[in-house]
Residue, then its C-alpha position, 0 to 999 in steps of 0.5 A: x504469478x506474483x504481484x506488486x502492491x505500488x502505493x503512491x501517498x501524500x499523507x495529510x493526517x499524519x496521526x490518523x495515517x499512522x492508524x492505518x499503518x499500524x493496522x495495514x502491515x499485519x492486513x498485508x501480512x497475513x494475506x503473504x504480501x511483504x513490503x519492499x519499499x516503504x516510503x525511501x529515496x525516490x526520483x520523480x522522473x514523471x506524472x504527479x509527485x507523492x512524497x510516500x511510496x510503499x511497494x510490497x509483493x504479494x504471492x499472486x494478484x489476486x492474494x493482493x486484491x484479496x488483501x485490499x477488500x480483507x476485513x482487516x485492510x478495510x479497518x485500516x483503510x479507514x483511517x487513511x481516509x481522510x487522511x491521505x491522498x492516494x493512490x494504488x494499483x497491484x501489477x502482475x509480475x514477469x519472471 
């Protein structure tokens, strides 16, 4: 069953953030997730407002878990550190 990747962010580096981005699209990639949304218009209709918002889709949940604990994502993932305020959940999806 396929999964989305829903990241929630307030980046505080902007610099550093921009590391992790660059490393994090081919992280995510090479695991068959594709993103869907990256940081467009949004509405907060509820809970704490983060002006970042990233989805991407991933083939199955674990692919997306597997992503997240890769090498690679935890390469870039160093550079968000420290500069972000996150955070992150993969859903399964209904078809």
């Amino acid at each position: 069953m396929p999964a989305l990747w829903i990241a929630h962010v307030t980046v505080t580096d902007d610099e550093a953030y921009g590391k992790y981005a660059k490393l994090a699209g081919p992280a995510v990639a090479k695991h068959g997730g594709t993103f869907i949304a990256r940081g467009g218009r949004y509405v907060q209709l509820e809970g704490k407002e983060r002006p970042r918002n990233v989805v991407a889709r991933f083939p199955s949940l674990e692919a997306a878990v597997d992503c997240y604990h890769s090498t690679e994502y935890q390469e870039a993932l160093d550079h968000a550190r420290g500069a972000s305020e996150r955070e992150l959940m993969v859903v399964e999806i209904e078809e």
